[in-house]
Backbone bond lengths (Angstrom), bond angles and torsions (degrees), N, CA, C in turn:
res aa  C-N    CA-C-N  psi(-1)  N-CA   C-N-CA  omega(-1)  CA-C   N-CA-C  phi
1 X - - - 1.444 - - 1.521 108.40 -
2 X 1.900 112.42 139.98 1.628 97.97 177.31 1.670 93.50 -110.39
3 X 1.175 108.03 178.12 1.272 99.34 175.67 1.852 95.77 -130.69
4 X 1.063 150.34 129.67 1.400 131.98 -145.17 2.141 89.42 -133.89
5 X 1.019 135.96 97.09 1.696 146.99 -159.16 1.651 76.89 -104.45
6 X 1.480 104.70 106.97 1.198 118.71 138.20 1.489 119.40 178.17
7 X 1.256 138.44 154.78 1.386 120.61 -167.11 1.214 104.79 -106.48
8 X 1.738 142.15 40.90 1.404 136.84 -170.09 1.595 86.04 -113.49
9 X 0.973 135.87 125.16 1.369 139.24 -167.07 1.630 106.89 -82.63
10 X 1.767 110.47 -47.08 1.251 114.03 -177.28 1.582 116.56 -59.44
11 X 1.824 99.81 -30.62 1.649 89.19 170.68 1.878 124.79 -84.31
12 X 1.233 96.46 -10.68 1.903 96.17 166.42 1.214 102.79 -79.36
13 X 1.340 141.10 -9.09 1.520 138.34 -158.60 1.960 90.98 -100.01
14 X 1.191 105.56 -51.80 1.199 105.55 175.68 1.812 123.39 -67.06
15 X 1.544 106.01 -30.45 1.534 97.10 -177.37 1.347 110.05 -86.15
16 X 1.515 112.60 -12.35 1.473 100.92 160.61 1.078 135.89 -78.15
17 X 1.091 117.33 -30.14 1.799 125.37 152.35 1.271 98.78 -28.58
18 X 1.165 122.32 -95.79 1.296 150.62 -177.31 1.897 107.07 -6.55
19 X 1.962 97.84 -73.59 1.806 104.89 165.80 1.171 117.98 -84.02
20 X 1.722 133.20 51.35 1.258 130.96 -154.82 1.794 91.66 -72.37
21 X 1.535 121.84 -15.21 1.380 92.38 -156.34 1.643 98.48 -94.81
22 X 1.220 120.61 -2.38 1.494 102.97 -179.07 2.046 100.02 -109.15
23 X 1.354 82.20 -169.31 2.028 85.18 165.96 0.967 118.05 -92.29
24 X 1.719 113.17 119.80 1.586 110.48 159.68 0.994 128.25 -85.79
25 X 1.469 146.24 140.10 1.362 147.75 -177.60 1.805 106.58 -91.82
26 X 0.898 164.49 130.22 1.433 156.39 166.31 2.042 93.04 -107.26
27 X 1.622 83.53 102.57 1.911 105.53 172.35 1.360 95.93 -92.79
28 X 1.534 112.68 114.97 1.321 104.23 163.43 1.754 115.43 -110.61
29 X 1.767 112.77 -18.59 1.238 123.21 -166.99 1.775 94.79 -120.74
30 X 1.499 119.08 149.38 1.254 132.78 169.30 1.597 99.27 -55.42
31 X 1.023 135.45 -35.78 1.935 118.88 -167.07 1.649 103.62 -86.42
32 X 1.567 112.39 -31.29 1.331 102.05 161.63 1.406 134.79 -35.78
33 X 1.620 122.09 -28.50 1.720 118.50 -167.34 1.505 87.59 -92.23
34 X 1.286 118.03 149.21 1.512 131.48 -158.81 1.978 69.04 -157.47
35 X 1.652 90.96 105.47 1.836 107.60 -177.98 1.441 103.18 -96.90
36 X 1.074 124.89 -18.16 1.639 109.28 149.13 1.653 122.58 -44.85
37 X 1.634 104.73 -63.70 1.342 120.39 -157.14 1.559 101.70 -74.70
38 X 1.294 123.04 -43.51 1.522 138.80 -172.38 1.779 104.78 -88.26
39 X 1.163 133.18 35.61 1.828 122.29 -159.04 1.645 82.90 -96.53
40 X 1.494 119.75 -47.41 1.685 109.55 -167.72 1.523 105.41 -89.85
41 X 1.086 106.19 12.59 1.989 100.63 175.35 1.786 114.10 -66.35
42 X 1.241 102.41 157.79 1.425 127.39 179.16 1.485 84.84 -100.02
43 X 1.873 101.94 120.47 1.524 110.90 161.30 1.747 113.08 -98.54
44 X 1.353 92.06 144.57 1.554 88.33 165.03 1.370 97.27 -132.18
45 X 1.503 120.35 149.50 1.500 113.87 -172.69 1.513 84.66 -144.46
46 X 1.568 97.81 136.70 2.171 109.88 -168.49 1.541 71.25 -108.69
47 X 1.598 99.80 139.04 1.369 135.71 168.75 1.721 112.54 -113.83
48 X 1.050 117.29 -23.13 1.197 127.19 -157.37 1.903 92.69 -62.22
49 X 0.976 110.31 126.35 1.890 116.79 167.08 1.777 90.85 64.98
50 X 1.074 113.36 33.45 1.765 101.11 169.07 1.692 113.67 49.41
51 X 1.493 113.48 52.72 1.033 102.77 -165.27 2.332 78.77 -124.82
52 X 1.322 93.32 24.30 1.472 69.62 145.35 1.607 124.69 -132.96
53 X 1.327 126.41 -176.74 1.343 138.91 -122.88 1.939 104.99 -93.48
54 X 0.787 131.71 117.36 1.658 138.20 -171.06 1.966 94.64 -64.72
55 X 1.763 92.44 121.25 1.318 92.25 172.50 1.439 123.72 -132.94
């Protein structure tokens, strides 16, 4: 599972292409991560233009 933290939509649209073969999650809000369900996920967090998520 990836979990991809950023709110630019066109770039979750693209990194899922990209990991089409597993599940991507697109986290855009802090109540979204459920740390039970997400503990073995692959994070990716887009920094690029501050478009990731205040924590």
């Amino acid at each position: 599972m990836f979990l991809i933290i950023t709110r630019d939509t066109m770039f979750f649209t693209a990194m899922k292409n990209i990991l089409s073969k597993g599940n991507v999650v697109h986290i855009q809000n802090e109540e979204e991560i459920d740390v039970m369900l997400h503990q073995n996920a692959f994070v990716i967090i887009d920094t690029l233009m501050n478009n990731v998520l205040s924590f």
